[in-house]
Chimera marker file (.cmm) of the C-alpha trace (Angstrom):
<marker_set name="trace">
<marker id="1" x="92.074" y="110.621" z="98.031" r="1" g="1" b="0" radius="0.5"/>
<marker id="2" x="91.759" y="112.652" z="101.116" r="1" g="1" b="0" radius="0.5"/>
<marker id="3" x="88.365" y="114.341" z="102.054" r="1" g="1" b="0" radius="0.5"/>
<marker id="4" x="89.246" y="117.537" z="104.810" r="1" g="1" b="0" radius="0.5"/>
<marker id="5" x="86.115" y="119.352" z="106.522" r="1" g="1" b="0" radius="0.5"/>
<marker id="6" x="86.139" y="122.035" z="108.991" r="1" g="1" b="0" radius="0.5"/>
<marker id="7" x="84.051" y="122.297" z="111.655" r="1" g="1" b="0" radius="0.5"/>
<marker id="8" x="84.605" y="125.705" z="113.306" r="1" g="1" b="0" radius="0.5"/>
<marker id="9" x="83.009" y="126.658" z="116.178" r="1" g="1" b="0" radius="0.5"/>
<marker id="10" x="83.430" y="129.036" z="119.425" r="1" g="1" b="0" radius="0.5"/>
<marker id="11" x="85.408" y="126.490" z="121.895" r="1" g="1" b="0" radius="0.5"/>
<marker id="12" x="87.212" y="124.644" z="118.683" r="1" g="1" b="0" radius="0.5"/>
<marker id="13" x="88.550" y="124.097" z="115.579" r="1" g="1" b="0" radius="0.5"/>
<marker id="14" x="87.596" y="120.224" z="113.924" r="1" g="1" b="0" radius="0.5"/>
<marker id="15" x="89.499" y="119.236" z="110.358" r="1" g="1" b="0" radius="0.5"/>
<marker id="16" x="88.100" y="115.658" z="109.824" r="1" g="1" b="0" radius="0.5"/>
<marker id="17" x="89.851" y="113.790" z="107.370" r="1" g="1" b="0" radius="0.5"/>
<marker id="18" x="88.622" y="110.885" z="105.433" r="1" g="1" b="0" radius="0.5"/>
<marker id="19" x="90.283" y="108.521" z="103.512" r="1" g="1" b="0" radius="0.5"/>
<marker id="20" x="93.924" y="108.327" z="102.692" r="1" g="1" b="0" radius="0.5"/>
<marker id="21" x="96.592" y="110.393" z="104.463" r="1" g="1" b="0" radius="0.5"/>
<marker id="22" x="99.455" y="110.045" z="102.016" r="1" g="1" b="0" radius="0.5"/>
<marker id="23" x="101.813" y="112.192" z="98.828" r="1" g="1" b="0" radius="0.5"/>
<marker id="24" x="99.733" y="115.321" z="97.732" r="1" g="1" b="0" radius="0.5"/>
<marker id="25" x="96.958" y="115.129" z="100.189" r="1" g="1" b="0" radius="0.5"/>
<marker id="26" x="99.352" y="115.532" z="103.277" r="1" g="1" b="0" radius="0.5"/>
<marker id="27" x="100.375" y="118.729" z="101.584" r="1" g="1" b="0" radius="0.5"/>
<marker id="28" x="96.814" y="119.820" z="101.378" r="1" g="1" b="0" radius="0.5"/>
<marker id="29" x="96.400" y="119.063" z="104.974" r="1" g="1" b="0" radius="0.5"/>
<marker id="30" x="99.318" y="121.101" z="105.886" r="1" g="1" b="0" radius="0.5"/>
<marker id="31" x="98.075" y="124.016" z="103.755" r="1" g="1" b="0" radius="0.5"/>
<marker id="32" x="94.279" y="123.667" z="105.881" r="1" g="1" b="0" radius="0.5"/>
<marker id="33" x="96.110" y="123.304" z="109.391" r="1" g="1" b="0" radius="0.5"/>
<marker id="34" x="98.779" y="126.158" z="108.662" r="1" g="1" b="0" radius="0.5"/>
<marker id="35" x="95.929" y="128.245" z="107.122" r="1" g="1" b="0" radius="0.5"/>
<marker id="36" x="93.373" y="127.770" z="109.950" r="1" g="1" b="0" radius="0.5"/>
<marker id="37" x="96.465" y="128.372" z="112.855" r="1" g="1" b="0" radius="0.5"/>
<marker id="38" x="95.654" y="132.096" z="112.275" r="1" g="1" b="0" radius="0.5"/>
<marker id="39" x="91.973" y="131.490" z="113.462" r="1" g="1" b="0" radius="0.5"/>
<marker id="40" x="92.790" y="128.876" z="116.412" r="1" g="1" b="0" radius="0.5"/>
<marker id="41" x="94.477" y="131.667" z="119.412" r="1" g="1" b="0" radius="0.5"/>
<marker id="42" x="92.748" y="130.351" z="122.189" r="1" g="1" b="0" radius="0.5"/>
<marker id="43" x="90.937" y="127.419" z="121.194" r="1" g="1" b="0" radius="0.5"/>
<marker id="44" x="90.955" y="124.039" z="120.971" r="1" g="1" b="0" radius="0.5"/>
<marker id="45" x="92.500" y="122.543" z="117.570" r="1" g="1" b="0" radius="0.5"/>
<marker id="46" x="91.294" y="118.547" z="117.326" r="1" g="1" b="0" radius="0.5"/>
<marker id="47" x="92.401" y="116.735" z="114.102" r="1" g="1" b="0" radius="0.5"/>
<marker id="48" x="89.527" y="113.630" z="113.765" r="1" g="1" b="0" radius="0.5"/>
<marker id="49" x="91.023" y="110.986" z="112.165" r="1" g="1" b="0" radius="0.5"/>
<marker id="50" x="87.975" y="108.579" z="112.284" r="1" g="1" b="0" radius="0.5"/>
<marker id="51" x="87.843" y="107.937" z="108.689" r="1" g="1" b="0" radius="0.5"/>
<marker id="52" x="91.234" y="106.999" z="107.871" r="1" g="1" b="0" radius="0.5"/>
<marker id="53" x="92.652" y="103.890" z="106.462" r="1" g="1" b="0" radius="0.5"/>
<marker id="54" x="95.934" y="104.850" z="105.696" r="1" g="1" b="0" radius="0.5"/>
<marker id="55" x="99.022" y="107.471" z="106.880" r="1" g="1" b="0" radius="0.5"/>
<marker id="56" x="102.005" y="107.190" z="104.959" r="1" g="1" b="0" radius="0.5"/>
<marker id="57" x="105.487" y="108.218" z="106.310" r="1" g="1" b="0" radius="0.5"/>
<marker id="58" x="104.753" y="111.835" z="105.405" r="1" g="1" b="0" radius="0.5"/>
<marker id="59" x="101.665" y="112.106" z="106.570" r="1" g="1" b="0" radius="0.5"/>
<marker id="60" x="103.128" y="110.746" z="109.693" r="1" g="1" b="0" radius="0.5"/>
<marker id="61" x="105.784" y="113.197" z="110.663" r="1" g="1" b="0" radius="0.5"/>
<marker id="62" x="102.660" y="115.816" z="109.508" r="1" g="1" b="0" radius="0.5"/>
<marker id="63" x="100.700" y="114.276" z="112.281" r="1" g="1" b="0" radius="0.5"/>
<marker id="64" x="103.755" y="114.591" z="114.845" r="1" g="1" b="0" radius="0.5"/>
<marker id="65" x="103.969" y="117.957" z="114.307" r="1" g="1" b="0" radius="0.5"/>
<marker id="66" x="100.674" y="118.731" z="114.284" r="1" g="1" b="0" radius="0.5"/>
<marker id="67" x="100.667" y="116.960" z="117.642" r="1" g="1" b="0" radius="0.5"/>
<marker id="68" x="103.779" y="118.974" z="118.605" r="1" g="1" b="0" radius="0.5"/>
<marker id="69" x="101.685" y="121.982" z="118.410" r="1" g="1" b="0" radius="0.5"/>
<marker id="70" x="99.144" y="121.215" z="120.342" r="1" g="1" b="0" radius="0.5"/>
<marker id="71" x="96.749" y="119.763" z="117.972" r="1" g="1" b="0" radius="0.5"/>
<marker id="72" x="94.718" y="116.787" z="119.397" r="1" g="1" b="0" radius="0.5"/>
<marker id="73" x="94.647" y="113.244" z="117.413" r="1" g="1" b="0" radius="0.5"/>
<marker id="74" x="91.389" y="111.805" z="117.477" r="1" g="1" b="0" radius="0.5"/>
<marker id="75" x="91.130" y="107.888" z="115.770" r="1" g="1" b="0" radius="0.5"/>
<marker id="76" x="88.681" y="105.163" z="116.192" r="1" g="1" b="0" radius="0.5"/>
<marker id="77" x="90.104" y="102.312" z="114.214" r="1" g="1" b="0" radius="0.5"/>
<marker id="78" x="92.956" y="99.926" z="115.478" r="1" g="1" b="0" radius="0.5"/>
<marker id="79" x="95.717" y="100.534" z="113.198" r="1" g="1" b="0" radius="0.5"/>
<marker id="80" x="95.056" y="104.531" z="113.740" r="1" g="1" b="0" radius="0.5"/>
<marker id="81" x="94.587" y="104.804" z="117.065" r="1" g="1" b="0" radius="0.5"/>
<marker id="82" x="98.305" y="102.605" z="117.318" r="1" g="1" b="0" radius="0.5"/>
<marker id="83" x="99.822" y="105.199" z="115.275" r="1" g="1" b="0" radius="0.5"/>
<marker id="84" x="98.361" y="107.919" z="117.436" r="1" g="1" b="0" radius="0.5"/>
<marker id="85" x="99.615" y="106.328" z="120.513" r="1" g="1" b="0" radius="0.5"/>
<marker id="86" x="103.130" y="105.846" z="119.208" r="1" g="1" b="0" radius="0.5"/>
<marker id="87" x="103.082" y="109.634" z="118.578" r="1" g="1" b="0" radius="0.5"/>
<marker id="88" x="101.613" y="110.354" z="122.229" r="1" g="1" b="0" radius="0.5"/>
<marker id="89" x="103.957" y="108.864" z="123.989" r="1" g="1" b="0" radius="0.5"/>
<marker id="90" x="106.750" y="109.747" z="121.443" r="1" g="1" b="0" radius="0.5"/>
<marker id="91" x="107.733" y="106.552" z="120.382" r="1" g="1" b="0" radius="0.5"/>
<marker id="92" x="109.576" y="106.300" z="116.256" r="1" g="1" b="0" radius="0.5"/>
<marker id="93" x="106.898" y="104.894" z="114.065" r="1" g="1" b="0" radius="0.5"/>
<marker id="94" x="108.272" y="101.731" z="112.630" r="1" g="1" b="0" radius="0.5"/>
<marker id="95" x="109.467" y="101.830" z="109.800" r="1" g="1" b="0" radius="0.5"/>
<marker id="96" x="109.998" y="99.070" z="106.569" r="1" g="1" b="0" radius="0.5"/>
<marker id="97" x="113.812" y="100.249" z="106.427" r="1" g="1" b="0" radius="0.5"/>
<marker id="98" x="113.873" y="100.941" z="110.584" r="1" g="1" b="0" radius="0.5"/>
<marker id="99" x="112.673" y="96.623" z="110.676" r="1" g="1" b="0" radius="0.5"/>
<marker id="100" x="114.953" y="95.850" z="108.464" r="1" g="1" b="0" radius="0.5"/>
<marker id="101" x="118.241" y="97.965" z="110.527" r="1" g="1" b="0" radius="0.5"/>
<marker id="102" x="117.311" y="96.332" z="113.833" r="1" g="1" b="0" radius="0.5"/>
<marker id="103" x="117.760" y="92.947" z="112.044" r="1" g="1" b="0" radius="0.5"/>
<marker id="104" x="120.820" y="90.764" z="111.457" r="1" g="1" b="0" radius="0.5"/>
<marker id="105" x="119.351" y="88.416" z="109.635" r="1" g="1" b="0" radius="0.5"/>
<marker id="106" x="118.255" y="90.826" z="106.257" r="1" g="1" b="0" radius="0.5"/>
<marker id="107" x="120.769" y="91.663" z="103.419" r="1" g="1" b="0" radius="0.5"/>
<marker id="108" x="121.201" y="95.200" z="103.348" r="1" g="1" b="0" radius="0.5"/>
<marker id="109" x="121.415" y="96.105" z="99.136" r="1" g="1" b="0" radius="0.5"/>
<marker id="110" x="123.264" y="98.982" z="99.786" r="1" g="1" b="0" radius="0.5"/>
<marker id="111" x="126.016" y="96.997" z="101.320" r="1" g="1" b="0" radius="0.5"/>
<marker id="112" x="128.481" y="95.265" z="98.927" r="1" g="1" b="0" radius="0.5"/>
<marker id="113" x="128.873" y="91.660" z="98.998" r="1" g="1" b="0" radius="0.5"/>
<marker id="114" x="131.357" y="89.216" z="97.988" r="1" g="1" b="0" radius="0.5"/>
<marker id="115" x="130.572" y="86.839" z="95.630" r="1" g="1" b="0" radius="0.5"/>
<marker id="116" x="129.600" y="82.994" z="96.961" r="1" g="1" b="0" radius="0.5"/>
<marker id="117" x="132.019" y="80.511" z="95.925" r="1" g="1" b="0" radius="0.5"/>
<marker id="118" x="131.022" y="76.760" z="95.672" r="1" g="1" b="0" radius="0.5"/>
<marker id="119" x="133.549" y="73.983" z="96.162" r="1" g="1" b="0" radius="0.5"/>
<marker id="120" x="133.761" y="72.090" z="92.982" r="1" g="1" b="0" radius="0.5"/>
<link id1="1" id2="2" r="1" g="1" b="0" radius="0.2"/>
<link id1="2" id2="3" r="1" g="1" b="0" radius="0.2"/>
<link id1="3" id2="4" r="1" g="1" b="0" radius="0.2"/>
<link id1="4" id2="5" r="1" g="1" b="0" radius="0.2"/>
<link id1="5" id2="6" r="1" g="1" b="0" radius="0.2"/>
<link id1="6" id2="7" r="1" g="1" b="0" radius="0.2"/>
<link id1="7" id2="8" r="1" g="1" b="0" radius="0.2"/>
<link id1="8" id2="9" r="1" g="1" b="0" radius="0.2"/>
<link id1="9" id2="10" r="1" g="1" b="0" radius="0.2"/>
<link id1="10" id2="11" r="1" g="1" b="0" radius="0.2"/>
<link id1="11" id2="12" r="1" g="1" b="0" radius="0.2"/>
<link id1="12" id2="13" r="1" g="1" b="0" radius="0.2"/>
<link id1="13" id2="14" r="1" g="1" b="0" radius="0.2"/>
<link id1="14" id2="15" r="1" g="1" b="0" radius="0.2"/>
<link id1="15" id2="16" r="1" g="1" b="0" radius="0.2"/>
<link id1="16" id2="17" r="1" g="1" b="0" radius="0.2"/>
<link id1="17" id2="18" r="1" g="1" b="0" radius="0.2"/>
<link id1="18" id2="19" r="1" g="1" b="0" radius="0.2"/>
<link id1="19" id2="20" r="1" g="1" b="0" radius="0.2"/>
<link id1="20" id2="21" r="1" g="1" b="0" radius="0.2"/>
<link id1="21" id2="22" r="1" g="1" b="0" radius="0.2"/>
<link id1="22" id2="23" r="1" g="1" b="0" radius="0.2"/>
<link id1="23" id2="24" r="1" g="1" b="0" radius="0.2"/>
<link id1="24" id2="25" r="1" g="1" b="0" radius="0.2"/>
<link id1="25" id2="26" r="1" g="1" b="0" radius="0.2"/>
<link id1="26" id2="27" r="1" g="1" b="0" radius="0.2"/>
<link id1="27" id2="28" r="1" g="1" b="0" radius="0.2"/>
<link id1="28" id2="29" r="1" g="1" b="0" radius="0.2"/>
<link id1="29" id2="30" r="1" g="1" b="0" radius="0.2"/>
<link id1="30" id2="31" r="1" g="1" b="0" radius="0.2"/>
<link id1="31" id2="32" r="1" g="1" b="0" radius="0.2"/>
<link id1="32" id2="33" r="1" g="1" b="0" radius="0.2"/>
<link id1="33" id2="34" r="1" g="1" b="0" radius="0.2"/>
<link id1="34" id2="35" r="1" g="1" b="0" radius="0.2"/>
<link id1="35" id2="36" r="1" g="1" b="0" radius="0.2"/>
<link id1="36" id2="37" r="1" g="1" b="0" radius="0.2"/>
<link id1="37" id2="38" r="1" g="1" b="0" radius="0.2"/>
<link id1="38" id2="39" r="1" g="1" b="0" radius="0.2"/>
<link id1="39" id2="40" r="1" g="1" b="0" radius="0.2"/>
<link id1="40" id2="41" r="1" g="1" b="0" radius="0.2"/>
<link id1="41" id2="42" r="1" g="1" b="0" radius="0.2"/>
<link id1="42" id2="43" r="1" g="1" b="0" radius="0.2"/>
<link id1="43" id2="44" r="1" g="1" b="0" radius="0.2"/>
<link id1="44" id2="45" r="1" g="1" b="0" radius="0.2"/>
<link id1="45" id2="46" r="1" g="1" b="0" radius="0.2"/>
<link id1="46" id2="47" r="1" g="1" b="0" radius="0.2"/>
<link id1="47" id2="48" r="1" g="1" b="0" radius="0.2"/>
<link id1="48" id2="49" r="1" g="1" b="0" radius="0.2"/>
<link id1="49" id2="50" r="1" g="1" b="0" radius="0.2"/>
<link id1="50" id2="51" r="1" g="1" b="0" radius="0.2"/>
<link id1="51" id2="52" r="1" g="1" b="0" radius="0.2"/>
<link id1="52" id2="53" r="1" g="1" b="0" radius="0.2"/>
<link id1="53" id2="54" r="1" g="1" b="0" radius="0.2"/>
<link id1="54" id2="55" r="1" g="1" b="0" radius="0.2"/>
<link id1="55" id2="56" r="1" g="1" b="0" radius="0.2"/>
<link id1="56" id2="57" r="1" g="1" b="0" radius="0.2"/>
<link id1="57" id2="58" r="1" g="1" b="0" radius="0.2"/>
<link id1="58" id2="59" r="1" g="1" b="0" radius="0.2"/>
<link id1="59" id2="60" r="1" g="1" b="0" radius="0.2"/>
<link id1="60" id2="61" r="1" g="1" b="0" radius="0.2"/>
<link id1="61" id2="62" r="1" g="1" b="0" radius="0.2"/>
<link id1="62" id2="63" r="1" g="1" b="0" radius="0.2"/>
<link id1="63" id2="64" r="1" g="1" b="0" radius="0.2"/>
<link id1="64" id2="65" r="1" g="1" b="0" radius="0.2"/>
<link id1="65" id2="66" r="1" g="1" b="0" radius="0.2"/>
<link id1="66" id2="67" r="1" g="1" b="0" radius="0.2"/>
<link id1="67" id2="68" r="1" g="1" b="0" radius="0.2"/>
<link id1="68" id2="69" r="1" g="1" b="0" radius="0.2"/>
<link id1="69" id2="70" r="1" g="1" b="0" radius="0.2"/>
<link id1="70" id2="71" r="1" g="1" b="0" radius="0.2"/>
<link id1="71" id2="72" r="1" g="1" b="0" radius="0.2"/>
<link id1="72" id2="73" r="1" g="1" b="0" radius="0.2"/>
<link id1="73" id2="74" r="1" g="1" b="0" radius="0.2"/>
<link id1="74" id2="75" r="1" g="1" b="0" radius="0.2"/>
<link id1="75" id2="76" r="1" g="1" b="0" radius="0.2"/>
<link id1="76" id2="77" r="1" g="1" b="0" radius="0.2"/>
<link id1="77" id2="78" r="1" g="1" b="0" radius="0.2"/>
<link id1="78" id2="79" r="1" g="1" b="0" radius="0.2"/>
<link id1="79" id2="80" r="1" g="1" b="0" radius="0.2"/>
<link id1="80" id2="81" r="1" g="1" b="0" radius="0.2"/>
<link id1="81" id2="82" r="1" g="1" b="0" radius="0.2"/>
<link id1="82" id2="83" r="1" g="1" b="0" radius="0.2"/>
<link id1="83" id2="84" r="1" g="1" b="0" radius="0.2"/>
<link id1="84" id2="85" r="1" g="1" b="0" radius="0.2"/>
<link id1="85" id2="86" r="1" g="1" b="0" radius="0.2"/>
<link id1="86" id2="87" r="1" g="1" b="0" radius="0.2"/>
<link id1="87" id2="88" r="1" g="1" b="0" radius="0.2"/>
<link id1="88" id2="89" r="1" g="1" b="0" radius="0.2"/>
<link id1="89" id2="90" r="1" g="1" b="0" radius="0.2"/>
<link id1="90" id2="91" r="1" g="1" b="0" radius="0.2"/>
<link id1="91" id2="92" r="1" g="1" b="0" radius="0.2"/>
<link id1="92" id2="93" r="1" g="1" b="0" radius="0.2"/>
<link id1="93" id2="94" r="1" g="1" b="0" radius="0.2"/>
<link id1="94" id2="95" r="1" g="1" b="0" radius="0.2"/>
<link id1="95" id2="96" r="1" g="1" b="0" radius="0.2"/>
<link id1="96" id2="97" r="1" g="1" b="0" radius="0.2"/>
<link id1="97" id2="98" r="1" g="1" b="0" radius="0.2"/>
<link id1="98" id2="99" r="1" g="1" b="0" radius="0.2"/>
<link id1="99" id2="100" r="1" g="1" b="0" radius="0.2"/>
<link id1="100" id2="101" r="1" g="1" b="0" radius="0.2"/>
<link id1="101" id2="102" r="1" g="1" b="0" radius="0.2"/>
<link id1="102" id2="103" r="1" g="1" b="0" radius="0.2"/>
<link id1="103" id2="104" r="1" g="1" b="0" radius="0.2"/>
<link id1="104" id2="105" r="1" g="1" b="0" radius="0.2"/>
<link id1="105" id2="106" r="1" g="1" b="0" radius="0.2"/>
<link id1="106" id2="107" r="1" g="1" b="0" radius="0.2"/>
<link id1="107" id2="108" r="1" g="1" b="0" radius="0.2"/>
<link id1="108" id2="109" r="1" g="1" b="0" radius="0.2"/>
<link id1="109" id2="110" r="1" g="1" b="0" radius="0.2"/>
<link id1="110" id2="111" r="1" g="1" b="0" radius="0.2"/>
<link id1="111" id2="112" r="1" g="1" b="0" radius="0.2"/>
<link id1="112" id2="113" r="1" g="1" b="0" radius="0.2"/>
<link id1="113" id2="114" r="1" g="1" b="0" radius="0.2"/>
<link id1="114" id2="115" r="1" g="1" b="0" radius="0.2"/>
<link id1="115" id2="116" r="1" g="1" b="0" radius="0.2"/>
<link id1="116" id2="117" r="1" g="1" b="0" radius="0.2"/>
<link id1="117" id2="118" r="1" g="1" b="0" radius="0.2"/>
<link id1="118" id2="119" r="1" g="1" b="0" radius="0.2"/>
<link id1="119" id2="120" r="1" g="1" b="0" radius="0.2"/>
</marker_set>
């Protein structure tokens, strides 16, 4: 569940999310920002992120272009405030799948492999 208030005002335009930034809900987020871009010529657009606990890998490419377009990330906690930095400074969000590519050591399952023998 995602919980999205505006706070409009003459130098700015808040949407403070709370909750979790993931499937429908990024949608709905993209609907409010999209909607509100009509409003925003000349102000400030600041997405508060304060109460978040979770971005999945939607709601993270949302939040890069968001960022792309100006917007401003605001976070408080830890894990946030990582993911916002990543996204500052440009850096690819890792990934499950990106770990697992960068590592020699893990069995890719869409790779065929041969059977093991055993000496008898």
């Amino acid at each position: 569940m995602l919980k999205i208030t505006l706070h409009d005002s003459a130098g700015e335009l808040r949407l403070r999310l709370e909750g979790r930034l993931s499937g429908a809900w990024v949608g709905e987020l993209r609907q409010c920002w999209l909607t509100a871009l009509s409003t925003t010529q000349g102000r400030k657009t600041v997405l508060d992120l304060g109460e978040v606990d979770y971005v999945d890998a939607e709601g993270q490419s949302l939040l890069v272009e968001m960022f792309q377009h100006g917007v401003s990330l605001q976070a408080v906690t830890p894990l946030i405030r990582e993911l916002v930095q990543e996204i500052e400074h440009g850096e690819r969000c890792a990934t499950v799948e990106g770990a697992r590519a960068q590592r020699s050591d893990v069995l890719d399952s869409n790779h065929a492999v041969a059977p093991h023998r055993r000496a008898l």
